[in-house]
C-alpha positions in Angstrom: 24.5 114.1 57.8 26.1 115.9 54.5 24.1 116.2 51.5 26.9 113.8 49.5 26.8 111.1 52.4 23.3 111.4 52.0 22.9 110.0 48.7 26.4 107.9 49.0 24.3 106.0 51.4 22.4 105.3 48.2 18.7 105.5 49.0 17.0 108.0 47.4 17.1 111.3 48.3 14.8 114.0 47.6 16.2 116.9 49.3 19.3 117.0 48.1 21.0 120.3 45.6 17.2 121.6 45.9 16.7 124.9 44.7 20.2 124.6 42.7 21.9 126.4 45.4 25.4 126.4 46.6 26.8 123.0 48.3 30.4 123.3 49.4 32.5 120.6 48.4 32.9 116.7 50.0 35.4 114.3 49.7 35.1 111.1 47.9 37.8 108.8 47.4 37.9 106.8 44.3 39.7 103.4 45.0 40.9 101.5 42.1 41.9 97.9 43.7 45.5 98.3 44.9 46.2 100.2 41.8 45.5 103.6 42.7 43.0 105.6 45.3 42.0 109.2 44.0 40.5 111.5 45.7 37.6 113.2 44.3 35.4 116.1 45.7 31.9 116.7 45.0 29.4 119.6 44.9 27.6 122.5 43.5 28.7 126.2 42.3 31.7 125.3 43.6 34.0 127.5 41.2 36.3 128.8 43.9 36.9 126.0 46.2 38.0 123.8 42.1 40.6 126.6 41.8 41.9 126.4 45.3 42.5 122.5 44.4 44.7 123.5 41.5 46.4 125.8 43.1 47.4 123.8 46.1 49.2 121.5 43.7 51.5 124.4 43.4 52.1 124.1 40.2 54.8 125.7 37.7 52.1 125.9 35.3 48.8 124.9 34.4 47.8 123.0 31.2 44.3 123.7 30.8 42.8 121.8 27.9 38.8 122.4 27.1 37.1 121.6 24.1 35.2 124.4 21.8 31.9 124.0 23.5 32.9 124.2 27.1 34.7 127.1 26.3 31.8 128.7 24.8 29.8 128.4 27.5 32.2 128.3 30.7 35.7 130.2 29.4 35.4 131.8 32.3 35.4 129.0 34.6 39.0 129.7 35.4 39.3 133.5 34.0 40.5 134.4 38.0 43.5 131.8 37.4 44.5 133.1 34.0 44.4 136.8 35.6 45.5 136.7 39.0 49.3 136.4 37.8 48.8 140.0 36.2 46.8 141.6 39.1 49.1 140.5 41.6 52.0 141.9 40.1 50.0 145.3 40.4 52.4 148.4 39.7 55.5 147.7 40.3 56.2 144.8 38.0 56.9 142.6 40.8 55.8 140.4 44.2 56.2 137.7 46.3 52.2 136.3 45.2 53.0 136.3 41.5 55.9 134.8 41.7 53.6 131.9 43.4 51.3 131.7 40.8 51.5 129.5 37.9 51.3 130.1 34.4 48.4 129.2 33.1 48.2 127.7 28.9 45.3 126.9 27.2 44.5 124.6 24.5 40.9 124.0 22.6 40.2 120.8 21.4 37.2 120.1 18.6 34.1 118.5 20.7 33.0 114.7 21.0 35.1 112.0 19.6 36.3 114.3 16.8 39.2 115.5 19.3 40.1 111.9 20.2 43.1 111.5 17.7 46.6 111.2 16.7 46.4 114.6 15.1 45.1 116.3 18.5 47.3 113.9 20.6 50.4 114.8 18.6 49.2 118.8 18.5 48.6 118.5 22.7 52.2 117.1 22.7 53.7 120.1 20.7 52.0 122.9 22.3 53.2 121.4 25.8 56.9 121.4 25.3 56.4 125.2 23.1 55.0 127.1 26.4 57.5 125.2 28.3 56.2 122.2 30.3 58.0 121.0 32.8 57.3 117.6 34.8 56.4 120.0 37.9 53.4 121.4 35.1 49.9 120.2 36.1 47.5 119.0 33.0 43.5 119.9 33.8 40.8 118.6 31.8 38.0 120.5 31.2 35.3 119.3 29.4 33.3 115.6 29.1 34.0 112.0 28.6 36.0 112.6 24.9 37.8 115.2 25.8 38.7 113.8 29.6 39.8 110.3 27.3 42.6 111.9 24.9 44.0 114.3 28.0 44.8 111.9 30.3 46.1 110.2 27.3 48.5 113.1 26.8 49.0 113.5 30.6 50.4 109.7 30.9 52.9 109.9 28.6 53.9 114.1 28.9 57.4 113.1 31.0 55.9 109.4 31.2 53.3 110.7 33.5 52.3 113.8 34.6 50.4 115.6 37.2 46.5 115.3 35.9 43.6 116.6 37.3 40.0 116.0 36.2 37.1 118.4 36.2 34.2 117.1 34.2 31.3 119.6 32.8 28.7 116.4 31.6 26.7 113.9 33.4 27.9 111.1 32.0 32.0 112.3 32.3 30.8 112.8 36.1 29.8 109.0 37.1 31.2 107.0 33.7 34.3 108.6 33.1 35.9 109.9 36.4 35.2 106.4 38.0 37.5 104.5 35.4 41.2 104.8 34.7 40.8 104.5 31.0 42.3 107.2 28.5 42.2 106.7 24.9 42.1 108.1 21.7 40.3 106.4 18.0 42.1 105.1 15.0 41.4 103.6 12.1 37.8 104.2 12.3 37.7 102.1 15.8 36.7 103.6 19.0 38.9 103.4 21.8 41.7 101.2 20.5 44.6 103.0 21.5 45.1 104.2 25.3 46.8 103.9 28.9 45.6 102.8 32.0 46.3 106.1 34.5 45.3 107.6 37.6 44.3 111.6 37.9 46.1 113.4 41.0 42.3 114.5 41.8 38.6 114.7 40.5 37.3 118.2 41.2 32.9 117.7 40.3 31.0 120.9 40.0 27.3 119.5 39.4 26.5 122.7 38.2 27.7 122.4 34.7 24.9 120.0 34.2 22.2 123.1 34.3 23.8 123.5 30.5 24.3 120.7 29.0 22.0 120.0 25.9 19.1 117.4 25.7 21.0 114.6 23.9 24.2 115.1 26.2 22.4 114.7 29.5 20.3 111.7 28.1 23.7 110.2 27.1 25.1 110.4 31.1 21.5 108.7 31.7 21.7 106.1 28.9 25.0 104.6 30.8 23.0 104.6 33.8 20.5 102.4 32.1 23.2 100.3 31.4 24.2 99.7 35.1 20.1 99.4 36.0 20.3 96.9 33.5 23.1 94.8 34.8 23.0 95.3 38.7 19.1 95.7 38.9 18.1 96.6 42.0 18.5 100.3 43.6 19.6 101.0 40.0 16.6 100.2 38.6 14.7 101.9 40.8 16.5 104.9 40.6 16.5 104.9 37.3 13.1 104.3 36.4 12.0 107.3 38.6 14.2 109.7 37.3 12.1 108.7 33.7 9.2 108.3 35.2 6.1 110.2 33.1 3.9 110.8 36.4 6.5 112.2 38.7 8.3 114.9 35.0 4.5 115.8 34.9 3.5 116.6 38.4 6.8 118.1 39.3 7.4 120.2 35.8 3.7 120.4 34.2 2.8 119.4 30.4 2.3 115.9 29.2 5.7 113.6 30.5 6.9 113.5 27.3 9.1 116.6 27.8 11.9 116.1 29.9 13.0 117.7 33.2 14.9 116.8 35.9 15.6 118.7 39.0 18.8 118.9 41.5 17.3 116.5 43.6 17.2 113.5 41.2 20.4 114.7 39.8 22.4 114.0 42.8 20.8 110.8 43.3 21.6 109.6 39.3 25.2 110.9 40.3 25.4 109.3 43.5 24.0 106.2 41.8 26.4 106.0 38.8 29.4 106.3 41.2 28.7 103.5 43.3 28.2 101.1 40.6 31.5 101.6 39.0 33.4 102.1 42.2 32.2 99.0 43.9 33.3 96.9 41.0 36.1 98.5 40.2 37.5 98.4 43.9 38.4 94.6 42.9 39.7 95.6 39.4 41.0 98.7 38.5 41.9 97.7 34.7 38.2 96.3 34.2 39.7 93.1 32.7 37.5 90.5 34.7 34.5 91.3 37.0 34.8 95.4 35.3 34.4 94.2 31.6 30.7 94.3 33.0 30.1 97.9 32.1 31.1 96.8 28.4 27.3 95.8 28.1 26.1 97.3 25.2 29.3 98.8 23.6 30.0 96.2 21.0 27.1 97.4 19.0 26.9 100.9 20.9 30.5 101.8 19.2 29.3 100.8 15.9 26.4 102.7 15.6 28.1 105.6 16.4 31.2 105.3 13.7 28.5 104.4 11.5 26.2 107.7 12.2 29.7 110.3 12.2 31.7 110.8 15.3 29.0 113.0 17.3 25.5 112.4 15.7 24.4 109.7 18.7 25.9 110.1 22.1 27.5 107.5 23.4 25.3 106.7 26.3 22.2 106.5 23.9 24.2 104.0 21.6 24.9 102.3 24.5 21.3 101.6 25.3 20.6 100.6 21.6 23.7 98.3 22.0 21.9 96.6 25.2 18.2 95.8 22.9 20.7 94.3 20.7 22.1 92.1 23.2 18.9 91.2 25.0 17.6 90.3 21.5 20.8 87.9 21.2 20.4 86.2 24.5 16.5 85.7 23.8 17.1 83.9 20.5 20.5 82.4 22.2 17.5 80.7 24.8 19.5 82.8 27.4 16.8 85.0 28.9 13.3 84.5 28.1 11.0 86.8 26.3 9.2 87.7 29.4 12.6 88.8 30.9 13.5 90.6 27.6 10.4 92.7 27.6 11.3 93.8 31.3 15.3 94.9 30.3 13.4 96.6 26.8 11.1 98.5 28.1 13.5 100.1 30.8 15.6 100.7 27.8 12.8 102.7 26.1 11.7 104.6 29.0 14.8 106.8 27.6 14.6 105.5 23.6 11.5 106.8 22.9 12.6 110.4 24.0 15.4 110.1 21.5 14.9 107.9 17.8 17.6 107.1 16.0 18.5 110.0 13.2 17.1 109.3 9.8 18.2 108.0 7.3 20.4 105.2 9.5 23.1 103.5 8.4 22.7 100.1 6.4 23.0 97.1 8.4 26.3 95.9 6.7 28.0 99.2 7.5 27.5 98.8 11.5 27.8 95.0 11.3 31.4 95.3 9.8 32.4 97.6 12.1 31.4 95.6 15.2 33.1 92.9 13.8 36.5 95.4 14.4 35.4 96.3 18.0 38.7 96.7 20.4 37.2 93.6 22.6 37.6 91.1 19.7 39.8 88.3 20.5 38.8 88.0 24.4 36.5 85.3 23.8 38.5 83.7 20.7 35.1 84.4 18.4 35.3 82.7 14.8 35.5 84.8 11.7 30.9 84.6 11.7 31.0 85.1 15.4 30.8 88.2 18.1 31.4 89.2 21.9 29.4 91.2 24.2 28.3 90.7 27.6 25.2 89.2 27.7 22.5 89.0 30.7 19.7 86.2 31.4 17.6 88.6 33.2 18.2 92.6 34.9 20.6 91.9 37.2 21.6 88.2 36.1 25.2 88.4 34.1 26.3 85.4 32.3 29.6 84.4 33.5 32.3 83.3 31.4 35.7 82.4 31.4 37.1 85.0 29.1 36.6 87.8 30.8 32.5 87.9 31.0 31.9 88.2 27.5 30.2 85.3 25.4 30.5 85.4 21.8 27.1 84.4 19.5 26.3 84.4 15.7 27.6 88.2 14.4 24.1 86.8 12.5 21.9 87.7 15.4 23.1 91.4 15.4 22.3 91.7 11.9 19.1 90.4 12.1 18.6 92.9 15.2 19.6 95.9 13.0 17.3 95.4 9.9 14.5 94.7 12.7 15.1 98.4 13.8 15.6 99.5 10.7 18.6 99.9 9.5 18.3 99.6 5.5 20.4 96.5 4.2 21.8 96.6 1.3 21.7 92.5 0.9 17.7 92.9 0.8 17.8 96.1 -1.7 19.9 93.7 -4.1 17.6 90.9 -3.8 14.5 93.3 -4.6 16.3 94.6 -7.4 16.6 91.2 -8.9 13.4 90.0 -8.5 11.6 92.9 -10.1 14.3 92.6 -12.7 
């Protein structure tokens, strides 16, 4: 059996990308309900085989769109695309292979949520119709989960839906991102409240790109994956919780645990991991409106933290992991999940935490509470003017159920409280000091 079918089977390999060497690409389809089925291809160093994908779309032209660190480290991921038009036309000016090969246009967006706006949206729009789109043009995205979010954004509305094609570069773009048909950009200070619902033409993974990414960006692709351990327990969990596990860093990689390292091996099992979990979910809803609004857990809070820090500072999947002790502290105090069952879900949670505090100073309480109170899911659950939504579990593995779309609303009191528990300085408490010293 294949490496990929390997650890699509989903126990745990340990064999599998060892030694970080070449794995030629396997199919994967990607089935979104009756909605849409993608097909995806997965491996490692697999540079050539991405380029042959784009080129048998035959397209007229290629809209490459990376952000500034991607094309720092990998410009020249497709440098044989951008020069094969000019080689093949050689000496005399003129053949049959150049004609066949497409143009290819690149634009560089800023990094992280910074590039998710109306300014880069409009600018993407622009620059397409000045180098002469057409609706035969095909739109790649190069980079992670911010920059895959405002492209396919721009691909579904470029001629009301263009040809798209997604090549991720982080962990968390890889499993999180590919395996939902969410675009977006921000606005008005809120995260993800504009966007389309749109399917890629094709999901081209190179694993590789994860050898670079920085410590804070691979423990975001992780900290979602804590999130599904979280709510699906099981394999998840287990998975999970060896990939963090201080015995098995130190014996495979030396020192103390505390630094981080994790090989090929556990790589494609986190990867494999994260795929199923969305996938068999999202196989019965593609929009994530019911059963999908699952792998909200955490955000309500998660999204708020990071506005509140500066787009950038905490990566997403770490807020998102902060956003679950929030909820878990809710449910306890809610008498929803006891405080044995809350220690369990918080101390998988800071397996990853404690390799990555929150930045000092923090936020003050108010400033994250207010802007949870604008989150893009308010409204679902009908929450009163002192109330607030988020999925909420009774135990790893145990989702409450509700009627409006699995998320229960609770006193927007109970995150507040959570937040000056952690730390987060509140200016109520500051004024009431002031006063009595005064």
């Amino acid at each position: 059996t294949s490496w990929l079918k390997r650890c699509l089977g989903f126990s745990l390999p340990h064999t599998a990308f060892q030694d970080s060497s070449h794995m030629p690409m396997e199919p994967i389809s990607f089935v979104f309900a009756d909605r849409a089925t993608v097909p995806g291809w997965l491996g490692v160093d697999v540079q050539d085989e991405i380029l042959q994908h784009l080129l048998d779309v035959k397209p007229d032209r290629i809209l490459l769109i990376t952000d500034e660190t991607v094309d720092s480290l990998h410009g020249d991921y497709f440098s044989a695309l951008l020069n094969a038009k000019g080689d093949a036309l050689g000496e005399t000016g003129h053949s049959d292979a150049a004609s066949e090969m497409p143009e290819v246009d690149k634009f560089i967006l800023p990094c992280g949520d910074t590039c998710k706006s109306w300014a880069n949206l409009t600018a993407l729009m622009e620059w397409a119709f000045r180098v002469g789109a057409t609706k035969r043009s095909l739109v790649v995205a190069f980079g992670g989960g911010a920059l895959m979010n405002v492209t396919g954004l721009f691909a579904s509305m470029l001629y009301r839906g263009s040809k798209l094609v997604y090549v991720p570069t982080t962990l968390l773009a890889m499993h999180d991102v590919t395996t939902s048909l969410k675009t977006s950009i921000c606005f008005d200070g809120r995260k993800n409240n504009i966007g389309t619902f749109y399917a890629p033409l094709k999901i081209l993974i190179d694993a590789a790109f994860c050898r670079t990414l920085p410590r804070g960006e691979l423990f975001s692709g992780i900290g979602e994956l804590a999130k599904n351990a979280a709510l699906l327990g099981g394999k998840h969990a287990e998975g999970f919780c060896q990939a963090l596990n201080r015995d098995r860093i130190n014996s495979e990689h030396g020192g103390s645990g505390d630094e981080f390292a994790i090989d090929d091996s556990m790589l494609s099992t986190l990867l494999a991991l994260g795929i199923e979990a969305k996938m068999t979910v999202l196989l019965n809803d593609a929009y994530e409106k019911t059963s999908g609004m699952i792998f909200e857990y955490g955000h309500t809070v998660s999204h708020a933290i990071e506005k509140a820090y500066g787009d950038g500072v905490v990566p997403h999947g770490l807020g998102v992991t902060y956003g679950m002790i929030s909820s878990s502290y809710a449910a306890e105090k809610l008498g929803i999940m006891s405080a044995e069952d809350r220690v369990e879900h918080d101390e998988l949670c800071w397996l990853l935490l404690r390799r990555w505090p929150l930045p000092e100073p923090k936020p003050s309480a108010e400033t994250v509470l207010a802007l949870a109170m604008r989150d893009s899911k308010r409204g679902l659950a009908g929450e009163a003017d002192d109330e607030i939504s988020d999925v909420l579990l009774r135990k790893m593995g145990d989702i409450v159920p509700t009627a409006t779309n699995n998320l229960s609303k609770f006193p927007c009191s109970l995150v507040f409280e959570w937040l000056v528990d952690m730390g987060f300085p509140s200016q109520r408490e500051t004024a009431e000091g002031q006063v009595q010293q005064g």
